[in-house]
N, C-alpha and C positions, 0 to 999 in steps of 0.2 A: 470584332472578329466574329465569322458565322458560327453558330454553337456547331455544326460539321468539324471546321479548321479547327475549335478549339477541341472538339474531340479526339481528332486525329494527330494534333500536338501531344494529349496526356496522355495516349499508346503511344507516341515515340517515347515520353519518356520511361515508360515503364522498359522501352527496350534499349535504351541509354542505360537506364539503373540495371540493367540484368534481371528483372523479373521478369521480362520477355528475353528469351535468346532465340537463334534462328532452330525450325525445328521445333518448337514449345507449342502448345496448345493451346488459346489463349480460354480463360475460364468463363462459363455457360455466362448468356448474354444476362439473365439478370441479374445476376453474382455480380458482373463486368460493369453494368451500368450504375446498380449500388455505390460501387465501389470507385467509380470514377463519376458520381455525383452528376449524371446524364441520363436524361427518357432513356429509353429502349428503341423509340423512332430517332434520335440522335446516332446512338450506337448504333446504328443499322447503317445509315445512310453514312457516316466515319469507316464503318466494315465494307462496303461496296465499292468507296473510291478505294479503299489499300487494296482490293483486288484488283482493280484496274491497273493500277500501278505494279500489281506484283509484289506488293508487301504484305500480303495474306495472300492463303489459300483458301478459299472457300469448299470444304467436302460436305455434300449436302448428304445428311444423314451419320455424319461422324464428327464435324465440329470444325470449328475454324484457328486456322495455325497460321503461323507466321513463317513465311516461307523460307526455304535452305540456305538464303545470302547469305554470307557472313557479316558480323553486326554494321561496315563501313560501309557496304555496298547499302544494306536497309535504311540507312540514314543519310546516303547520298538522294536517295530514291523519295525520302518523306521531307529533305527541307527544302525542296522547290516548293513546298505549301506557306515557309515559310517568306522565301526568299521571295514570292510573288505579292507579300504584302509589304516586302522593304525595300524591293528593287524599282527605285523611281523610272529605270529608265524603261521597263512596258509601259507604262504609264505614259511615258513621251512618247515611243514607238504611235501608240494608240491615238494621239493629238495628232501626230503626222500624220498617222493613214486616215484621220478623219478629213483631214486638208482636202489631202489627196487625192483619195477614192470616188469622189462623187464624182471631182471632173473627168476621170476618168470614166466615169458609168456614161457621163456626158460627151463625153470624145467619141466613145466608141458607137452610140446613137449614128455619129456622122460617118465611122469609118468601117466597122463591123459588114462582113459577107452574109450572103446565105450561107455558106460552109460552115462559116464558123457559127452560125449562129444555131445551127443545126448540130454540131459540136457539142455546143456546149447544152443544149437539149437533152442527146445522150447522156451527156453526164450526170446531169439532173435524173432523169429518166434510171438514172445505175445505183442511188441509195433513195432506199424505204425509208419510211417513218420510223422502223424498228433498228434503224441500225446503231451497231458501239458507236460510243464516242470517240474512239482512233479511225472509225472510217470516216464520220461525221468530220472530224478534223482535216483529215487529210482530202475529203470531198471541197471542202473551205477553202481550201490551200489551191487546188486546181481551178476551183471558178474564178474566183479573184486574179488569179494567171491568169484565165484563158481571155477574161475582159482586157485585161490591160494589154495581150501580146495585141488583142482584136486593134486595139489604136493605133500597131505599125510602130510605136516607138520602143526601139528595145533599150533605152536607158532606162526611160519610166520601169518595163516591166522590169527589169534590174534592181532597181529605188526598190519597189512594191515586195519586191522575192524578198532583199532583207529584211523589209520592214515586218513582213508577218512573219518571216522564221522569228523572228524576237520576239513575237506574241505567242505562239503554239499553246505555252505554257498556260497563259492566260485562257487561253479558247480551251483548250483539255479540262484544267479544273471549274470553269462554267457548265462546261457541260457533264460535270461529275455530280455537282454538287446543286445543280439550276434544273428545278423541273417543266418539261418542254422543251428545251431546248435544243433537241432536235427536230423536232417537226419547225419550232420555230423558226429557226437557220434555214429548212429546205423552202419554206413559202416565203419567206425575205429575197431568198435566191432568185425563187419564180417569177415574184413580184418585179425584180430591177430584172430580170430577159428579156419578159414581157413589156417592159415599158422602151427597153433598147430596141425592140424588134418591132416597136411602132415609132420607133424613131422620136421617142418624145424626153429630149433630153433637159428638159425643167422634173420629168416627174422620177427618171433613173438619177437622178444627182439626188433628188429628195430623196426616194426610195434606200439609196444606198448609204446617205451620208445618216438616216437612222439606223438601218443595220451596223455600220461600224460604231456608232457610236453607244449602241448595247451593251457590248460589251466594255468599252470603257466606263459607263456607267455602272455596269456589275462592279465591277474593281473596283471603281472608287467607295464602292460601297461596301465593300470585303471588307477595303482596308479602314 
């Protein structure tokens, strides 16, 4: 497990045991990392994703607390860290979209408009280098749409919609916890447009079936 996961496991527990409750202050970082037998660049980068998530509060210049949930809500909210290193079936979701995806990066070489491909430009075009993780995710989720609707088949893009809602998770804590990982995402993106908008459906099937398969090699290696 990433020394991250396991940091962010031994502050859940502390707020399972009651030594964290919601509202608490959690104690100054080198105290915290002493004490939980972790660098300081550990505990930092375990404190950034519970923000993201909403399971701390970062106040810069007063300290970092654990936010107002009640204890059931903060620990529905931290064992997706868990549940994404036991739950086999992202894992499967991930084998399938690797199937999948490329031929579609390859269909769509043959069936993609100028409109759409102009489309999907803009959207590229609409997240920075700088942007959160929840934009970065949800930018993910719309390219991957927008290629498959480009094919004309609306089963496929059907298939594809479920298949990445059941990964989100997976894509969220890579990109919490993986540095690069958004600039990386947006030039993978570039990289399969570019290759669909010259019609070169050998180098968008390569292009793309590496991008999906990033991430399942992240995970495999979480877990």
């Amino acid at each position: 497990m990433a020394v991250t996961d396991a940091a962010i496991l031994k502050i859940k527990e502390m707020i399972v045991s009651g030594e964290l409750s919601p509202g608490s202050r959690l104690p100054p970082e080198k105290e915290l990392s002493e004490a939980l037998g972790l660098s300081r660049n550990s505990l930092r980068e375990a404190v950034k994703a519970l923000e993201v998530i909403r399971v701390l509060d970062v106040r810069r210049g007063d300290g970092t607390y654990v936010t107002s949930l009640e204890p059931r809500l903060l620990l529905e909210a931290m064992s997706f860290v868990v549940d994404l290193h036991q739950d086999d079936s992202v894992l499967e979701a991930l084998v399938v979209r690797r199937m999948l995806e490329p031929q579609v990066a390859a269909l769509a070489c043959r069936t993609i408009t100028d409109e759409r491909t102009a489309a999907i430009e803009e959207l590229l075009a609409g997240v920075g280098a700088d942007a959160d993780v929840e934009s970065l995710v949800a930018h993910d989720l719309c390219f991957h749409r927008a290629l498959a609707e480009a094919t004309g088949n609306a089963y496929l893009t059907s298939l594809l919609d479920s298949l990445s809602s059941d990964t989100v998770r997976a894509r969220v804590w890579r990109g919490i916890t993986e540095d690069g990982a958004v600039a990386r995402t947006i030039d993978e993106h570039r990289g399969i447009l570019d290759a669909v908008r010259q019609r070169n459906a050998e180098l968008a099937q390569a292009l793309m079936f590496v991008h999906v398969s990033g991430v399942e090699h992240w995970l495999r290696k979480a877990r």
